[in-house]
C-alpha positions as CSV (number, residue, x, y, z in Angstrom):
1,X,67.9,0.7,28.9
2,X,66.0,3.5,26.7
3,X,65.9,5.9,29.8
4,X,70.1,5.5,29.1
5,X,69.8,6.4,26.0
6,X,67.6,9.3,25.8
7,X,70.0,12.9,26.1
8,X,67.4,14.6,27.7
9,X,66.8,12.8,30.6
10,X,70.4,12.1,31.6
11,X,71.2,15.8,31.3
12,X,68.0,16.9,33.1
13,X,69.0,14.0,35.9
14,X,72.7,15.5,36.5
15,X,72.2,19.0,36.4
16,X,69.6,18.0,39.0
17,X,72.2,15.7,40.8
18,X,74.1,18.9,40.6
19,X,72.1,20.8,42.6
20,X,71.4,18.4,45.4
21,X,74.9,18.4,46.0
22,X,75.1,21.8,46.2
23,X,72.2,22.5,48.6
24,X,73.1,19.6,50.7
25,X,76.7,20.4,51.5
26,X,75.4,24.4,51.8
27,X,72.9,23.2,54.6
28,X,75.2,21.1,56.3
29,X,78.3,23.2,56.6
30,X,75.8,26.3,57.1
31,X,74.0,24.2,60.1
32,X,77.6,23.6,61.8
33,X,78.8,27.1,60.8
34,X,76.1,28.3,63.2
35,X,75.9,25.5,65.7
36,X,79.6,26.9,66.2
37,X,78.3,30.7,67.0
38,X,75.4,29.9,68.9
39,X,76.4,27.2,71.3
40,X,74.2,24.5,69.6
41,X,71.1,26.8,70.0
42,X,68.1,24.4,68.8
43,X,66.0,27.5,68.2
44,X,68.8,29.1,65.8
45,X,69.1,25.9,63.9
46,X,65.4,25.3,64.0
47,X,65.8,29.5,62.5
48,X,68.0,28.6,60.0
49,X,66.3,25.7,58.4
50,X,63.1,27.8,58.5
51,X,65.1,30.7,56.4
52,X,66.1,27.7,54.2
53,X,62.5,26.4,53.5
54,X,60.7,29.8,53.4
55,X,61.4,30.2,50.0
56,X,59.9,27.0,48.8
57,X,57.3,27.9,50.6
58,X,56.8,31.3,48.6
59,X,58.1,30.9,45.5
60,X,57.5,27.0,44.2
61,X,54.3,27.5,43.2
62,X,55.1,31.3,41.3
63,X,57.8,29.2,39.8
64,X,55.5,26.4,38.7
65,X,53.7,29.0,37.3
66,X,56.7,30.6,35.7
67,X,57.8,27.3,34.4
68,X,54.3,26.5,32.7
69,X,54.3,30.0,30.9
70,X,57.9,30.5,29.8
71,X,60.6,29.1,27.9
72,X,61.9,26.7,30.9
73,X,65.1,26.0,29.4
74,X,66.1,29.7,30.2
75,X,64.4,29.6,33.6
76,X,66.6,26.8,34.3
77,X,69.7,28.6,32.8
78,X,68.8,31.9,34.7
79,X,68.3,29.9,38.0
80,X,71.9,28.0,38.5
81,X,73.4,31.4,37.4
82,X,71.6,33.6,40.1
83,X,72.6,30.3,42.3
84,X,75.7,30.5,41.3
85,X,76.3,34.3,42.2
86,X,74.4,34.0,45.7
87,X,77.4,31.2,46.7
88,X,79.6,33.9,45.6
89,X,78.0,37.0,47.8
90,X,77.6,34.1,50.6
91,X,81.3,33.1,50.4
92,X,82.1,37.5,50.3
93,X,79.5,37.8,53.4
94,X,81.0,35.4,55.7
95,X,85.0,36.3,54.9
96,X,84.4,39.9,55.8
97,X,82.9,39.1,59.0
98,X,79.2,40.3,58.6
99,X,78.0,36.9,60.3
100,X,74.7,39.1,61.0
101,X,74.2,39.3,57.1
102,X,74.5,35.1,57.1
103,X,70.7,34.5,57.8
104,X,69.9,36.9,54.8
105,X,72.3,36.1,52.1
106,X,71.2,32.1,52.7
107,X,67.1,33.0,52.2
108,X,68.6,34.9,48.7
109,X,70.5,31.5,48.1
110,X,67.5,29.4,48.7
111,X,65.6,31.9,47.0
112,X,66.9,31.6,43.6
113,X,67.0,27.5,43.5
114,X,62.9,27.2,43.5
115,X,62.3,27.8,39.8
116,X,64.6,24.7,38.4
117,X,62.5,21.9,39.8
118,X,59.3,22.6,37.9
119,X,60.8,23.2,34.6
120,X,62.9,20.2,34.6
121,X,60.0,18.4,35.8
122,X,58.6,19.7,31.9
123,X,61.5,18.1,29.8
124,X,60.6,14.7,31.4
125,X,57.3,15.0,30.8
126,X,57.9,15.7,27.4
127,X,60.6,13.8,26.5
128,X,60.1,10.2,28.8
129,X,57.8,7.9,27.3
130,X,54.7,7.9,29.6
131,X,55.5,3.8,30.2
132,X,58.7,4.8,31.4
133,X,57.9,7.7,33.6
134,X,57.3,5.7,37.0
135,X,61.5,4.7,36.1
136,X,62.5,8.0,35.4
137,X,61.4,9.4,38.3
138,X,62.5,6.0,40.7
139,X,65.8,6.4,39.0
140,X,66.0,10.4,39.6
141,X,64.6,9.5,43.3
142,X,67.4,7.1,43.6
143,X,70.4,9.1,42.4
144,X,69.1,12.2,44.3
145,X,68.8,9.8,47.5
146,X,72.1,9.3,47.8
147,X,72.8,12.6,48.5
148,X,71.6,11.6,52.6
149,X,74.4,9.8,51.9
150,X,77.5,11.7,50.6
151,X,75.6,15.0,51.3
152,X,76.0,15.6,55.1
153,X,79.3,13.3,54.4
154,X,80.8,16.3,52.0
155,X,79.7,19.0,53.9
156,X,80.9,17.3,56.8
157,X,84.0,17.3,55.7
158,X,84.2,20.3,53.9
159,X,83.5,22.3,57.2
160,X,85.9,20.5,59.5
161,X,89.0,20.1,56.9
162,X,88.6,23.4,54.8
163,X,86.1,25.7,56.6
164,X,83.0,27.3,55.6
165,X,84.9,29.5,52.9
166,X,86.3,27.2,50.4
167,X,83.4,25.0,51.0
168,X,80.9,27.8,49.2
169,X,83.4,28.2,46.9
170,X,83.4,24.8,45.1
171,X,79.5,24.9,45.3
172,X,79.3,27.7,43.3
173,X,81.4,26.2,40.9
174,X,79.5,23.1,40.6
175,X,76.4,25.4,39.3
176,X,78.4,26.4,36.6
177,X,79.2,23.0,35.1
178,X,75.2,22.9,35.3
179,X,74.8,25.6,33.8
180,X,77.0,24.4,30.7
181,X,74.7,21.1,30.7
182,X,71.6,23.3,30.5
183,X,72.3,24.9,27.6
184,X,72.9,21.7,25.6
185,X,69.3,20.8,25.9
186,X,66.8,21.2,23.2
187,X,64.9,24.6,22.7
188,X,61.0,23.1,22.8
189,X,57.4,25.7,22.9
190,X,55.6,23.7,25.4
191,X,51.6,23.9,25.8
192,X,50.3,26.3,27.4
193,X,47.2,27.4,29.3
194,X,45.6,30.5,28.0
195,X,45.2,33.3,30.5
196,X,45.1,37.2,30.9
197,X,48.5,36.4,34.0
198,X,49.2,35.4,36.6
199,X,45.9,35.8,38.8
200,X,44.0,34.2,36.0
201,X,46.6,31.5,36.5
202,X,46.0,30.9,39.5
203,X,42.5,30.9,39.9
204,X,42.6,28.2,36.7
205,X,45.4,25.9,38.8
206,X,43.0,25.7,42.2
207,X,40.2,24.8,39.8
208,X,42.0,22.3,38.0
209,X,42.4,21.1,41.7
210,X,39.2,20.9,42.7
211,X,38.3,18.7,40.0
212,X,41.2,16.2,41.0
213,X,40.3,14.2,43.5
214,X,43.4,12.7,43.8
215,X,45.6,15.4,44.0
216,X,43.3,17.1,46.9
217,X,43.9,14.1,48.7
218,X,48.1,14.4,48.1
219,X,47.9,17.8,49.2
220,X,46.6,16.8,52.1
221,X,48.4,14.0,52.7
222,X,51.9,16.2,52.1
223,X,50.9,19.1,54.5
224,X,50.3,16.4,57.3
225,X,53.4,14.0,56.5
226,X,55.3,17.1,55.9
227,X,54.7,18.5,59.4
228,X,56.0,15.2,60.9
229,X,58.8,15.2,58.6
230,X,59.8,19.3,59.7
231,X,60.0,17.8,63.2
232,X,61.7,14.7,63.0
233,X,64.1,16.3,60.5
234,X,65.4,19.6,62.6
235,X,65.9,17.4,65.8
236,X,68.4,15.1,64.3
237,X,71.4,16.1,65.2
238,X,70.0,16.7,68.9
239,X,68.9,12.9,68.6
240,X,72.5,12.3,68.1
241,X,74.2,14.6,70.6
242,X,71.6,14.8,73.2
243,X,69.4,11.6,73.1
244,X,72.1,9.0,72.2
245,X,75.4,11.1,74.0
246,X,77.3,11.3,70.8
247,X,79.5,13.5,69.3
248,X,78.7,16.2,66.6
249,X,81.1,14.6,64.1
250,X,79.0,11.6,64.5
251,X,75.6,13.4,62.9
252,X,78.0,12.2,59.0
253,X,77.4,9.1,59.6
254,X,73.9,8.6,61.2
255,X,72.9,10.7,58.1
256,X,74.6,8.7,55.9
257,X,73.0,5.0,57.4
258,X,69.7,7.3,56.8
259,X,70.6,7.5,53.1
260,X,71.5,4.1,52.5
261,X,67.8,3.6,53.7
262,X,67.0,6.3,51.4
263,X,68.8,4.6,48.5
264,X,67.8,1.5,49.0
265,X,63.7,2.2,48.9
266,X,64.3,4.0,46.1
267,X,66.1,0.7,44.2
268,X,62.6,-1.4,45.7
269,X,60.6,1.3,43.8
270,X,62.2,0.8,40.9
271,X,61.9,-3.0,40.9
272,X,58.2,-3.0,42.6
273,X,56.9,0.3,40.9
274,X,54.7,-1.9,38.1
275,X,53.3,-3.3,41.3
276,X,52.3,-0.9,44.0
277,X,49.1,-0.3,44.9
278,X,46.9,2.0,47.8
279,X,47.0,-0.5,50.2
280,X,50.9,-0.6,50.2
281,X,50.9,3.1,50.6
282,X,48.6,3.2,53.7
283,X,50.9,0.4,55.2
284,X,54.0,2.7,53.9
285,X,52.5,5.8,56.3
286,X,50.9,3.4,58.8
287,X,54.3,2.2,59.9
288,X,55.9,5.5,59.8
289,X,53.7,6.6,62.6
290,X,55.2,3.7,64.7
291,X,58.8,3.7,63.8
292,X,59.0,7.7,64.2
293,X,57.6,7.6,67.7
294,X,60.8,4.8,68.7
295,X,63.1,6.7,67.2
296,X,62.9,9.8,69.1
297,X,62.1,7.5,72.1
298,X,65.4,5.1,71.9
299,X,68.4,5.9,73.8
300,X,70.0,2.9,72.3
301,X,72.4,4.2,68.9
302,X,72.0,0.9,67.2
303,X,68.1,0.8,67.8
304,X,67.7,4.4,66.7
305,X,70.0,3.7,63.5
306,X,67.7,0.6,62.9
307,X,64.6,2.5,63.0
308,X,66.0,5.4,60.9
309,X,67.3,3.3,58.6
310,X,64.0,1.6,57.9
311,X,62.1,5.2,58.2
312,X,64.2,5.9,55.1
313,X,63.7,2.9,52.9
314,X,60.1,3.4,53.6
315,X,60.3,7.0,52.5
316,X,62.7,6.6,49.8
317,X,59.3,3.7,48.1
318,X,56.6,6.4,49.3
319,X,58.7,9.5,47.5
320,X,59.1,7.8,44.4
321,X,55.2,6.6,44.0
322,X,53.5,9.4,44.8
323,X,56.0,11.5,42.5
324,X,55.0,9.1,39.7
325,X,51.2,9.4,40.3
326,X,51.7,13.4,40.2
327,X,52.8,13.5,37.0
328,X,50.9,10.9,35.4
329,X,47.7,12.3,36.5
330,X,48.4,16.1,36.0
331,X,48.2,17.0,32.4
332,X,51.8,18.9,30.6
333,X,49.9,22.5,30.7
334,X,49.2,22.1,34.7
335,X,52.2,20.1,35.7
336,X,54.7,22.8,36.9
337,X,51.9,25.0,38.4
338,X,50.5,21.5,40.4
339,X,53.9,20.7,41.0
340,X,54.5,24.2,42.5
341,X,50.8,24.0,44.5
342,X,51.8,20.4,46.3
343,X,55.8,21.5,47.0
344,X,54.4,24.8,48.6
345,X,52.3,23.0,51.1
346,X,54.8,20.2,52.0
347,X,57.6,23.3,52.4
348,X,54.5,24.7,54.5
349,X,54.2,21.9,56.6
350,X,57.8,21.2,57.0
351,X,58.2,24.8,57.8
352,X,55.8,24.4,61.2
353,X,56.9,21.6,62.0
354,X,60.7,23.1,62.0
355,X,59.4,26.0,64.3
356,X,57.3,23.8,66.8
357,X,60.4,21.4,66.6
358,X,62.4,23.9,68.5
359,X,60.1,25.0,71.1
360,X,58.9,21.5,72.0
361,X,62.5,20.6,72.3
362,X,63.7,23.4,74.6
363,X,60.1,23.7,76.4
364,X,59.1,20.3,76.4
365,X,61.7,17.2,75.3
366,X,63.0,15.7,72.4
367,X,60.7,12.8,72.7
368,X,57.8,14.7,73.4
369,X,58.4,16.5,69.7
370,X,58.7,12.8,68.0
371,X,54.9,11.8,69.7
372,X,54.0,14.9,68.1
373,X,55.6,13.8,64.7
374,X,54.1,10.0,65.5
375,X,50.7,11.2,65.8
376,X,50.9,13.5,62.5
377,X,51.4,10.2,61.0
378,X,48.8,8.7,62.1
379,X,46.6,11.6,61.1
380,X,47.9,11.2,57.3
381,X,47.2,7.3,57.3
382,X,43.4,8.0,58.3
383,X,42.9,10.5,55.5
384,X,43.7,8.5,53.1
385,X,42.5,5.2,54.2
386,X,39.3,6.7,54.2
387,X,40.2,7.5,50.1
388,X,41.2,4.2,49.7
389,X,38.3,2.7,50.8
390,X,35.8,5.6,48.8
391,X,37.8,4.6,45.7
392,X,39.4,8.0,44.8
393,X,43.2,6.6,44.0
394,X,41.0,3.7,41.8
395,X,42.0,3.3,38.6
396,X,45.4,5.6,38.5
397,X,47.9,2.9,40.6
């Protein structure tokens, strides 16, 4: 395969791999770290995952921006370092006992990881012949799927058999073998908009926008999906411990029969991806708004392992389409700023969702937040049936 044998793309896909693996095993031994001190509060860990988002809320698109009007190669370099020093402070923070510090030193952690994405996102742009792209991408969905896999699995086991310490420890190490791979990549001037800074930039992206009726609709659609997602999401471990009577330890491996689902729709895309089409995408978010309302509503394990199993395949087609169309309809000069505009409102909408996630379980129930997530759903799969049928994804499938 060409994808194989092009140096770019392989080191731009591991030193992304990298960094999965890094923030997955961080969330998950943070999330039990806390579970631990707070007596599985659902409003801490609906807290902590809102600290962990917040940044992508505020700083994806100021790093798409970043990424479109600097060298990204260095923003990259720059970013796993920072990374790598904020394991390093969260590592010091916890062994000296300053647990109250925890909540800020992860926000700086999460902070400094938002400006790799968009610059990477450049090199395969770039460097990935545009026939290929829709494979890049599947392929780069695919390996970073099967971090639902391995990634609550690590950090799983990381927690319970070497404790939170050690665990931070070999993360921060991981970011320095990426940072070693960065600097092997090629030093490339990029196109660029021209503009007076950042404001100018700005105004320039939402008009670019405006005039893309396509990507109005995904930025819709990701708000809304997003939202559900935020919900769904935050309550899983509560799905496993309170709605199906299971054990904590358990959470590994409902996570990881979620990323098998992941995995798997991500090896579909790459084997339907020449043949997907609007119609399939509507069906995609049409049955989401079913499966997601059973899930929360089961009380059987292997029905709710079923239906997140298939919520994940499903997912794991939708991700790696609507990636493709992104960056096939956004031109090399916009890409990292529209990349940073759409990530910012799905972070938004997962952010709510997180927040209302803990109330409607503690006020309300557990099922009660996956109707919520259900209808939300549905709400995405009227907007853009109503595209479909007024033609605006015509002509770019």
């Amino acid at each position: 395969m060409n994808l194989i044998k092009n140096r770019v793309f392989v080191t731009i896909l591991v030193t992304d791999i990298i960094q999965q693996m890094a923030i997955w095993i961080r969330n998950i031994a943070i999330m039990f770290f806390i579970m631990d001190l707070t007596n599985k509060d659902p409003l801490a860990i609906s807290a902590l995952n809102f600290i962990e988002y917040l940044p992508m809320f505020l700083l994806t698109f100021v790093g798409g921006i970043i990424a479109d009007r600097y060298n990204p190669k260095k923003i990259m370099f720059f970013g796993d370092l920072f990374s790598f020093i904020s394991f390093i402070i969260l590592g010091a923070v916890i062994s000296k006992g300053y647990i109250g510090a925890i909540f800020l030193v992860v926000l700086v952690s999460a902070s400094v990881t938002q400006f790799s994405y968009p610059s990477s996102q450049k090199y395969f742009k770039e460097y990935v012949d545009e026939d290929s792209i829709d494979k890049a991408i599947g392929i780069s969905q695919l390996l970073s799927s099967g971090f639902f896999v391995i990634g609550p699995f690590i950090g799983s086991q990381f927690y319970f058999n070497f404790g939170i310490d050690k665990t931070l420890m070999i993360i921060s190490l991981l970011f320095l073998i990426s940072i070693a791979l960065i600097l092997t990549l090629p030093n490339k001037n990029f196109e660029k908009i021209k503009s007076s800074g950042f404001i100018e930039d700005i105004g320039l992206t939402f008009k670019y926008l405006n005039e893309k009726e396509i990507l109005k609709l995904l930025t819709k659609m990701f708000f809304v999906v997003s939202f559900a997602m935020g919900i769904a999401n935050n309550l899983d471990i509560f799905l496993v411990t309170d709605r199906l009577g299971l054990s904590e330890e358990f959470y590994q491996f409902f996570s990881g029969i979620a990323g098998v689902g992941v995995i798997i729709g991500g090896g579909i895309y790459l084997l339907v991806s020449k043949h997907m089409n609007n119609k399939v995408l509507c069906i995609l978010i049409g049955v989401f708004s079913i499966t997601v309302f059973f899930e929360g509503y089961s009380t059987n394990a292997v029905l709710t392992m079923m239906l997140q199993f298939i919520d994940n395949v499903l997912g794991g087609i939708l991700s790696g389409y609507v990636m493709t169309l992104i960056t096939k309809v956004t031109d090399q000069e916009y890409l990292g700023k529209v990349n940073g505009v759409t990530s910012t409102l799905m972070t938004f909408g997962i952010m709510v969702g997180t927040i209302f996630s803990g109330i409607f379980m503690k006020y309300a129930s557990i099922v009660f937040a996956f109707f919520v997530a259900s209808i939300a759903f549905l709400i995405s799969f009227t907007i853009l049936y109503k595209a479909v049928n007024k033609g605006v994804l015509k002509g770019v499938e």
